[in-house]
mmCIF file of the N, C-alpha and C atoms, coordinates in Angstrom:
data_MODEL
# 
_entry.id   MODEL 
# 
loop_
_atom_site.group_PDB 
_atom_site.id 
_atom_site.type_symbol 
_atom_site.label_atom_id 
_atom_site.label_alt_id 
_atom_site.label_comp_id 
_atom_site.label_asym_id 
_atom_site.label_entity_id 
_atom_site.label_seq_id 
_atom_site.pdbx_PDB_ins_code 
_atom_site.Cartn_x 
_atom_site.Cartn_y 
_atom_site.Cartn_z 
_atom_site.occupancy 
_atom_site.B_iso_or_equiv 
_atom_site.pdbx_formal_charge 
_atom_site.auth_seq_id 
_atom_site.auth_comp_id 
_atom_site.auth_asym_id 
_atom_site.auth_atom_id 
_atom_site.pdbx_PDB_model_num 
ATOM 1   N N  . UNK A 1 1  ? 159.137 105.258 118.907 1.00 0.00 ? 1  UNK A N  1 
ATOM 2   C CA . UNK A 1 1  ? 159.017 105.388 120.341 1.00 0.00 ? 1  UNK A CA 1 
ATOM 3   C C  . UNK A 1 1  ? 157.601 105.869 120.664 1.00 0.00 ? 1  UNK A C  1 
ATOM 4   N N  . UNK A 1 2  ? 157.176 105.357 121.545 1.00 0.00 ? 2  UNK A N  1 
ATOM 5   C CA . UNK A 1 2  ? 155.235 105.563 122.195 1.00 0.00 ? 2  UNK A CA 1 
ATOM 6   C C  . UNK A 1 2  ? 155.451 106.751 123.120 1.00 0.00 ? 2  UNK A C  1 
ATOM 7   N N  . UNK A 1 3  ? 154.533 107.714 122.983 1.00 0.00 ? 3  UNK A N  1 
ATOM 8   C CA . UNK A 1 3  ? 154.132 108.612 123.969 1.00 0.00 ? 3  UNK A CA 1 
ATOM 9   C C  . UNK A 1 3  ? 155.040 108.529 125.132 1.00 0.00 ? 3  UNK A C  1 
ATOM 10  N N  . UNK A 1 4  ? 154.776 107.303 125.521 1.00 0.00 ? 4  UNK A N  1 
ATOM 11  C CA . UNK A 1 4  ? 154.739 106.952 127.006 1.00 0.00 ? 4  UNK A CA 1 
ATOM 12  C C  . UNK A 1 4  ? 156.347 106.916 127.465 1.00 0.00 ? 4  UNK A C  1 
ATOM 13  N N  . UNK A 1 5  ? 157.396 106.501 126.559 1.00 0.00 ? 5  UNK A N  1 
ATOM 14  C CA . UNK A 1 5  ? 158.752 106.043 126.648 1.00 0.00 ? 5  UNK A CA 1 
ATOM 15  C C  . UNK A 1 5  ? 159.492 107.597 126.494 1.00 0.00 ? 5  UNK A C  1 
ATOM 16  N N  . UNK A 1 6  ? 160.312 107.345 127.123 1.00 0.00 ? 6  UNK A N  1 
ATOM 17  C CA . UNK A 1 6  ? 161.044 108.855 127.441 1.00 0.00 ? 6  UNK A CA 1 
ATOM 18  C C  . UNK A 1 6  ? 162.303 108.721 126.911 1.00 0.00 ? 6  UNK A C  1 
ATOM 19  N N  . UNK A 1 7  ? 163.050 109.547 126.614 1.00 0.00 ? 7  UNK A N  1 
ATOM 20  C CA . UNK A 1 7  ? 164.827 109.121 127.234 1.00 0.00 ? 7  UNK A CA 1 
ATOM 21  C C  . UNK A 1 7  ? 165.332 110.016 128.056 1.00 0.00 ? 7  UNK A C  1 
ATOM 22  N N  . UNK A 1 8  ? 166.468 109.587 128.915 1.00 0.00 ? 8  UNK A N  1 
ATOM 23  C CA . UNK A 1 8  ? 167.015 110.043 129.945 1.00 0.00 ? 8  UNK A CA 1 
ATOM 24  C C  . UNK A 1 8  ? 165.890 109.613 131.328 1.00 0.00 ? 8  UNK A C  1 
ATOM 25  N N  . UNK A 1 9  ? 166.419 110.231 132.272 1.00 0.00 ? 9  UNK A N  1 
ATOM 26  C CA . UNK A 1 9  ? 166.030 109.630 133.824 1.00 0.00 ? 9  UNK A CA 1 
ATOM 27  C C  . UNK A 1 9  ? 164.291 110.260 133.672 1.00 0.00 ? 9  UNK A C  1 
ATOM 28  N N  . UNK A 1 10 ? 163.390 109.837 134.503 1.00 0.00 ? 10 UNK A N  1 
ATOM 29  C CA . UNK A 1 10 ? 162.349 110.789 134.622 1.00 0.00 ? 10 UNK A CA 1 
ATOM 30  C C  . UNK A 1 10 ? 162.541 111.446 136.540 1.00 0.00 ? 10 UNK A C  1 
ATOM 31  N N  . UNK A 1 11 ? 161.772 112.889 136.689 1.00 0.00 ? 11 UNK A N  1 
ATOM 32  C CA . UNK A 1 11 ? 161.857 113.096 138.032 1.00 0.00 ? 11 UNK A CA 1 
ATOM 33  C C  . UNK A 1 11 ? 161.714 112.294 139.396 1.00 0.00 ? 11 UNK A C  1 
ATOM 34  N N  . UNK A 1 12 ? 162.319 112.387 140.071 1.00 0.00 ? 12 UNK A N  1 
ATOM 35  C CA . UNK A 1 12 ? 161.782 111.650 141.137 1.00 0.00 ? 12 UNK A CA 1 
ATOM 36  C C  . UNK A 1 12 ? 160.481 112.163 141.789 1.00 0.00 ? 12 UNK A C  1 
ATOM 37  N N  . UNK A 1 13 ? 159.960 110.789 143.493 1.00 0.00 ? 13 UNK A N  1 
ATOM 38  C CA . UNK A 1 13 ? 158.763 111.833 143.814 1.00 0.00 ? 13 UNK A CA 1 
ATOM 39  C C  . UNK A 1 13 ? 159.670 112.517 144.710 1.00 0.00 ? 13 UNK A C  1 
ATOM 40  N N  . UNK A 1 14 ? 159.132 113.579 144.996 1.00 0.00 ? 14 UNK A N  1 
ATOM 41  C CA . UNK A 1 14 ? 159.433 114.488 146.322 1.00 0.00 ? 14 UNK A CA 1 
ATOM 42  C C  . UNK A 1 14 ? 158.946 114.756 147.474 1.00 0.00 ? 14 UNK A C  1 
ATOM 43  N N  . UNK A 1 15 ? 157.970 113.963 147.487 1.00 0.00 ? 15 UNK A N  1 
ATOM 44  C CA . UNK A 1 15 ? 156.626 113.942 148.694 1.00 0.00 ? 15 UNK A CA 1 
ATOM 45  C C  . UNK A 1 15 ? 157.622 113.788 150.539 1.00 0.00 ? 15 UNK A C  1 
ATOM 46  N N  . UNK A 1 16 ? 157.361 114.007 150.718 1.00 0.00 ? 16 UNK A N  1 
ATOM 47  C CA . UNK A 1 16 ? 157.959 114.073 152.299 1.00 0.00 ? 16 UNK A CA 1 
ATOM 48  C C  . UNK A 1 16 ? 159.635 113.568 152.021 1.00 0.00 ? 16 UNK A C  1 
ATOM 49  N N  . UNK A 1 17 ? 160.399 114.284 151.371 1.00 0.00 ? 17 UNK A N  1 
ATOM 50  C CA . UNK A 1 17 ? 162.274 114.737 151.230 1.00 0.00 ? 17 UNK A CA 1 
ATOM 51  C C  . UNK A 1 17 ? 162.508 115.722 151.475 1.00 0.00 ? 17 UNK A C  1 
ATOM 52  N N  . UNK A 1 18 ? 161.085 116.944 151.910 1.00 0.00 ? 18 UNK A N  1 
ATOM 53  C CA . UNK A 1 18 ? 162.072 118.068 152.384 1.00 0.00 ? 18 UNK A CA 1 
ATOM 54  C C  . UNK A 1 18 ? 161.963 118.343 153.314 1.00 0.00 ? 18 UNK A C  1 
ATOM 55  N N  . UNK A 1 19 ? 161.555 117.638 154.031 1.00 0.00 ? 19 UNK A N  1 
ATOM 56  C CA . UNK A 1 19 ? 161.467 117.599 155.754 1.00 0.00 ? 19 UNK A CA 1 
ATOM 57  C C  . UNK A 1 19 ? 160.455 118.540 156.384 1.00 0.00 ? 19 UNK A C  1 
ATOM 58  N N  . UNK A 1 20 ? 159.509 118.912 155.529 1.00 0.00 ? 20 UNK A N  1 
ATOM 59  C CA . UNK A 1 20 ? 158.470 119.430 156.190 1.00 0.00 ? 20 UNK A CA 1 
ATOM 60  C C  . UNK A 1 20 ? 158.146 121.001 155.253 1.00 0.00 ? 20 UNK A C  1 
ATOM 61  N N  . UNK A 1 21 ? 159.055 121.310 154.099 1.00 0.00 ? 21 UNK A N  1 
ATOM 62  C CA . UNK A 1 21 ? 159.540 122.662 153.456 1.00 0.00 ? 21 UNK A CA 1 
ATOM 63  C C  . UNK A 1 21 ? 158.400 122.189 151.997 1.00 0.00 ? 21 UNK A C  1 
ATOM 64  N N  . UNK A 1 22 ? 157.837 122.940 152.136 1.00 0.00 ? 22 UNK A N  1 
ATOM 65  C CA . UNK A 1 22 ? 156.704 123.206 150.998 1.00 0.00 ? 22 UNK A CA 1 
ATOM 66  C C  . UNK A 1 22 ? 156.728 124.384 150.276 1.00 0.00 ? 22 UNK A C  1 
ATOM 67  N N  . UNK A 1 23 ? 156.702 124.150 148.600 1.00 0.00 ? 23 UNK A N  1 
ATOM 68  C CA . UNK A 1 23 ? 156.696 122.965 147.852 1.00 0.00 ? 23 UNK A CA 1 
ATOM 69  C C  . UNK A 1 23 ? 157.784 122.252 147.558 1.00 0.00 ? 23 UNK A C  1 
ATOM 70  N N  . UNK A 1 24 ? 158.105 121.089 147.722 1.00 0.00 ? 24 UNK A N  1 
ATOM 71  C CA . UNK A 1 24 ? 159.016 120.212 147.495 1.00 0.00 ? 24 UNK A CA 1 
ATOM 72  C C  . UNK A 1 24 ? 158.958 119.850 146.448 1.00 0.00 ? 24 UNK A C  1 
ATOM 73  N N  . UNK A 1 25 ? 160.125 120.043 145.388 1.00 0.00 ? 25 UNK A N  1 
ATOM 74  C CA . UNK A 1 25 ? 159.601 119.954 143.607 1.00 0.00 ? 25 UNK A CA 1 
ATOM 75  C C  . UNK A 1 25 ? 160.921 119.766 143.274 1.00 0.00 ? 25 UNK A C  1 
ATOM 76  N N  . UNK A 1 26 ? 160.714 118.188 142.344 1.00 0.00 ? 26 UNK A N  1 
ATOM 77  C CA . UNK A 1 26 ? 162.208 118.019 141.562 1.00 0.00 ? 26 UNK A CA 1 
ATOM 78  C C  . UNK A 1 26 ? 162.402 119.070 140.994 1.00 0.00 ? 26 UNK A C  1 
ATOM 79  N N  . UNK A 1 27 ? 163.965 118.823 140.790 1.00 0.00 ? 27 UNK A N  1 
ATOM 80  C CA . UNK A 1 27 ? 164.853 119.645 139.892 1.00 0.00 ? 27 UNK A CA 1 
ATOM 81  C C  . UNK A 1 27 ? 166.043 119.046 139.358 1.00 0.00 ? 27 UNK A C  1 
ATOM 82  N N  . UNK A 1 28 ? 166.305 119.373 138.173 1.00 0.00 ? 28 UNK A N  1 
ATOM 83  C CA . UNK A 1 28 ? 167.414 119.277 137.813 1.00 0.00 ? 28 UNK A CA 1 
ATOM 84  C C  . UNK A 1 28 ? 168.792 119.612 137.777 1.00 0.00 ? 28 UNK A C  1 
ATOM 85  N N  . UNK A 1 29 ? 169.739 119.172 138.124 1.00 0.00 ? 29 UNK A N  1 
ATOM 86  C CA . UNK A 1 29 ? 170.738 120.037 138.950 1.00 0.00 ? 29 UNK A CA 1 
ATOM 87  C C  . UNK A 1 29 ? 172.390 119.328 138.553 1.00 0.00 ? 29 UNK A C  1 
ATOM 88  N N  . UNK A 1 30 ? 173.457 120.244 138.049 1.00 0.00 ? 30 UNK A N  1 
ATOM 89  C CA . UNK A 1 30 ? 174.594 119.548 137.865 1.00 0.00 ? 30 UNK A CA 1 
ATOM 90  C C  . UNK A 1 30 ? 175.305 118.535 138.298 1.00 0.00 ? 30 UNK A C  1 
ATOM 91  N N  . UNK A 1 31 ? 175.452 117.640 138.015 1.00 0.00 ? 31 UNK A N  1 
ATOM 92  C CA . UNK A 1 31 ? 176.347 116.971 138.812 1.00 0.00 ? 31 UNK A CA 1 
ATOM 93  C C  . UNK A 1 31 ? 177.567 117.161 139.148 1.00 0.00 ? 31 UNK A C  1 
ATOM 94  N N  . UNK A 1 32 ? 178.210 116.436 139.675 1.00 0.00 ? 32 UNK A N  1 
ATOM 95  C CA . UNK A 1 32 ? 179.684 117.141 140.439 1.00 0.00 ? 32 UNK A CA 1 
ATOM 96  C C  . UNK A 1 32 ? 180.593 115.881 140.546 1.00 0.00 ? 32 UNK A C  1 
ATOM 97  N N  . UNK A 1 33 ? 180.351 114.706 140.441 1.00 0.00 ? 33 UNK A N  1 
ATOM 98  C CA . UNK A 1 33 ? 181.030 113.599 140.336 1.00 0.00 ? 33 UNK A CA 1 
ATOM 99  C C  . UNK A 1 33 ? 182.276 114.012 139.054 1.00 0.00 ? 33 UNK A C  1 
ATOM 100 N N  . UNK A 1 34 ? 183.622 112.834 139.243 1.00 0.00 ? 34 UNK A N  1 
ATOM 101 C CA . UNK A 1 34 ? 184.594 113.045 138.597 1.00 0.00 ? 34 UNK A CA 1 
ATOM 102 C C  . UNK A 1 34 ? 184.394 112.163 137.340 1.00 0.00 ? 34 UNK A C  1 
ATOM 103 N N  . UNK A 1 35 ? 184.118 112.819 136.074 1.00 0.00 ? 35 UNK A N  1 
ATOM 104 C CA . UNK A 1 35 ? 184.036 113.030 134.760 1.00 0.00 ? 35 UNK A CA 1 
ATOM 105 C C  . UNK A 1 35 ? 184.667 112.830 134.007 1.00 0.00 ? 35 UNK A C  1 
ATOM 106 N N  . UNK A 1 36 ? 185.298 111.965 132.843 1.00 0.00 ? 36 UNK A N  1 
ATOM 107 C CA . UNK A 1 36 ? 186.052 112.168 131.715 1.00 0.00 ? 36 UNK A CA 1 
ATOM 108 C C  . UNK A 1 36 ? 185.066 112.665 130.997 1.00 0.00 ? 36 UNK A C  1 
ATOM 109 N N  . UNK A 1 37 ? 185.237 113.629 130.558 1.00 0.00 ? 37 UNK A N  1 
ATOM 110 C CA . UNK A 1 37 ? 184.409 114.642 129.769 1.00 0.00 ? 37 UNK A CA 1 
ATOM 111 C C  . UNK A 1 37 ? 184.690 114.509 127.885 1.00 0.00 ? 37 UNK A C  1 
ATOM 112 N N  . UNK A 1 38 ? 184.061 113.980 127.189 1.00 0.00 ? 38 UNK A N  1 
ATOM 113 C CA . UNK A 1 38 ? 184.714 113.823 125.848 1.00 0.00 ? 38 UNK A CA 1 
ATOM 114 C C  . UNK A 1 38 ? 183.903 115.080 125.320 1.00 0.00 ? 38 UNK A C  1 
ATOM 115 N N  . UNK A 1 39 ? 183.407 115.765 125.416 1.00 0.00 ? 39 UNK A N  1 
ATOM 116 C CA . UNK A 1 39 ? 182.195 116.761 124.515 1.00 0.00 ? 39 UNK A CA 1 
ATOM 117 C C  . UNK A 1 39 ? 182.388 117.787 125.475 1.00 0.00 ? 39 UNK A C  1 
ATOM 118 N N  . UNK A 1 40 ? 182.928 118.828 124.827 1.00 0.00 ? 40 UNK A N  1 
ATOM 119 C CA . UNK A 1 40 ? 183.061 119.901 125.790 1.00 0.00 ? 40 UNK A CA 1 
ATOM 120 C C  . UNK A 1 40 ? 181.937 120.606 125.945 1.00 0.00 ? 40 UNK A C  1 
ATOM 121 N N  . UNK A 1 41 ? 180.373 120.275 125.005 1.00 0.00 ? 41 UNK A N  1 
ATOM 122 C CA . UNK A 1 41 ? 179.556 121.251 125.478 1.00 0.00 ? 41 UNK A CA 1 
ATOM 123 C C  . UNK A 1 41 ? 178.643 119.916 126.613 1.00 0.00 ? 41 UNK A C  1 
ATOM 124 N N  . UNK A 1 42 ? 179.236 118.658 127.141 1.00 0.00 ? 42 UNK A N  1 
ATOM 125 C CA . UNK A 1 42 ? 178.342 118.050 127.861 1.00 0.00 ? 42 UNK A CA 1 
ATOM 126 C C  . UNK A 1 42 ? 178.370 118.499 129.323 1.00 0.00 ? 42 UNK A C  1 
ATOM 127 N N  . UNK A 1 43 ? 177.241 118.103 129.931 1.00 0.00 ? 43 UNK A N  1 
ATOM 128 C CA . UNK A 1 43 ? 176.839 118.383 131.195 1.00 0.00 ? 43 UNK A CA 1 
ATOM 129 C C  . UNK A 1 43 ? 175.969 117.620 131.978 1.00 0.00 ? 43 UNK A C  1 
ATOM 130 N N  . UNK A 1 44 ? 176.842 116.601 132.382 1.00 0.00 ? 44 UNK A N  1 
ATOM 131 C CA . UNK A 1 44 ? 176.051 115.635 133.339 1.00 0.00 ? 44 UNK A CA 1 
ATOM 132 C C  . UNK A 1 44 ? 174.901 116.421 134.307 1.00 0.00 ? 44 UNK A C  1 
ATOM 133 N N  . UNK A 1 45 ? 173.944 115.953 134.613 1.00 0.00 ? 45 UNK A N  1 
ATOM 134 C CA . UNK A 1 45 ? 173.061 116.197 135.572 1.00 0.00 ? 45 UNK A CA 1 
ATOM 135 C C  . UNK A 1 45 ? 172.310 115.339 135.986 1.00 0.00 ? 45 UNK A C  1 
ATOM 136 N N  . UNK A 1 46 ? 171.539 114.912 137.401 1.00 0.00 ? 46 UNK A N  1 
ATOM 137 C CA . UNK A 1 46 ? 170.999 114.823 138.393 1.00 0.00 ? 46 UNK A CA 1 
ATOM 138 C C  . UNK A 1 46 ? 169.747 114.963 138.771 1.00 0.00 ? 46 UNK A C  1 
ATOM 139 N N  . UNK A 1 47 ? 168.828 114.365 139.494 1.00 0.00 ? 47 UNK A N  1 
ATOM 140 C CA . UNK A 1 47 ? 167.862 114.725 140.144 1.00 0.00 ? 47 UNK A CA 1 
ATOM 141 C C  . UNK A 1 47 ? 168.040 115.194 141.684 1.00 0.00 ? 47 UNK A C  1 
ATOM 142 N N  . UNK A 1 48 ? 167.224 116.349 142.305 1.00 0.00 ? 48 UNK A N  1 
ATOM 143 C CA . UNK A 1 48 ? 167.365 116.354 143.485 1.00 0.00 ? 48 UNK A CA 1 
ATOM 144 C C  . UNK A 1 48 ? 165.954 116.897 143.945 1.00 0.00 ? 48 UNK A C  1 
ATOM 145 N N  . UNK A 1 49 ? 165.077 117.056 145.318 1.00 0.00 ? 49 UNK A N  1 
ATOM 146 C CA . UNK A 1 49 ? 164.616 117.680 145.719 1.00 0.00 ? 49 UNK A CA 1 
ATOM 147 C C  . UNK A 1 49 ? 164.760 119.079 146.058 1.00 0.00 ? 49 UNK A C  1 
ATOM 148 N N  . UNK A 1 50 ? 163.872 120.065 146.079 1.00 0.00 ? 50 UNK A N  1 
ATOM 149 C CA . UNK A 1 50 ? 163.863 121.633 146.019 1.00 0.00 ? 50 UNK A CA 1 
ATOM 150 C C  . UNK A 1 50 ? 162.974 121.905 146.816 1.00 0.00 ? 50 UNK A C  1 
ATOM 151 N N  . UNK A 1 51 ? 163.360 122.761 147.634 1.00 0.00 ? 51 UNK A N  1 
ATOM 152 C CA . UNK A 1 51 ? 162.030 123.606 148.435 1.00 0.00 ? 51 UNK A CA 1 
ATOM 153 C C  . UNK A 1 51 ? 163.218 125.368 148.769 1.00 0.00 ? 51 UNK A C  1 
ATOM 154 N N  . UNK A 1 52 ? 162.860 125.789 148.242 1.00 0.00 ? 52 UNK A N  1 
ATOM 155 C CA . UNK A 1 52 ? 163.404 127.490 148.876 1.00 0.00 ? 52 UNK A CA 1 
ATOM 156 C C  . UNK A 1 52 ? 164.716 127.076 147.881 1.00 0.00 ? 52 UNK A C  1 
ATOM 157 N N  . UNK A 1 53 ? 165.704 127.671 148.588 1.00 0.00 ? 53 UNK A N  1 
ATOM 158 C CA . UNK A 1 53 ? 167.279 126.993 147.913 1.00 0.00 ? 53 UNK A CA 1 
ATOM 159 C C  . UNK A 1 53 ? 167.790 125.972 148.618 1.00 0.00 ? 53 UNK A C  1 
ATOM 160 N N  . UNK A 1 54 ? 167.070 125.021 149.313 1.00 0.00 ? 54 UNK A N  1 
ATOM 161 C CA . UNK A 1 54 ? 167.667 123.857 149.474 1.00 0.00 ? 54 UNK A CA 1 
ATOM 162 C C  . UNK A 1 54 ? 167.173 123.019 148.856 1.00 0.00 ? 54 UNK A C  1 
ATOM 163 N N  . UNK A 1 55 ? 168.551 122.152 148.794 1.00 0.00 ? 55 UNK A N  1 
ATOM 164 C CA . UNK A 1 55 ? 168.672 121.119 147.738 1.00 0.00 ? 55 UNK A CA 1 
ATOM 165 C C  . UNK A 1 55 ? 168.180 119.606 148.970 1.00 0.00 ? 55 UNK A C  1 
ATOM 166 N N  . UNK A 1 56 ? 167.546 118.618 148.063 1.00 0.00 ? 56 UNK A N  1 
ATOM 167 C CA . UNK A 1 56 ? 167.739 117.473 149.215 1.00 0.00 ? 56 UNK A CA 1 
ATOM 168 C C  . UNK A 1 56 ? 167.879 116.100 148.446 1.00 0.00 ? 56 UNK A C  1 
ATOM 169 N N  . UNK A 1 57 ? 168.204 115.099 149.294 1.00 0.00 ? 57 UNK A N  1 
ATOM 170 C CA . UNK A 1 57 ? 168.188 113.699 148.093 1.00 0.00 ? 57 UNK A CA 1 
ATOM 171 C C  . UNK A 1 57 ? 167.221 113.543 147.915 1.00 0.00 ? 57 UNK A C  1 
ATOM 172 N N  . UNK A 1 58 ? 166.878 112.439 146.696 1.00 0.00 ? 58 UNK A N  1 
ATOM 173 C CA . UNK A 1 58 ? 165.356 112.132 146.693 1.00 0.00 ? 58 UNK A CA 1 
ATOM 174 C C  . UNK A 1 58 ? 165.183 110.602 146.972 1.00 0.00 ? 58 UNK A C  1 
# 
């Protein structure tokens, strides 16, 4: 695998998603969707926008 190739999602941008709340900075964040869970130590997660403690889509 090259430098460049990742696995899993990469961040989104966040540039104007938080409605005006600076700094607006991905994060990673649980998901909450309904799960068959085979691995009890797994943990789906998400991208979202961040500014303060709000969360926003991206």
């Amino acid at each position: 695998m090259s430098s460049e190739q990742r696995m899993g999602s990469s961040p989104p941008r966040c540039e104007h998603k938080c409605y005006g709340c600076s700094p607006c900075e991905a994060t990673q964040v649980p998901t909450t969707r309904d799960v068959t869970i085979q691995y009890s130590n797994y943990e789906p997660e998400g991208w979202k926008c961040k500014c303060g403690p709000a969360l926003y889509s991206p």
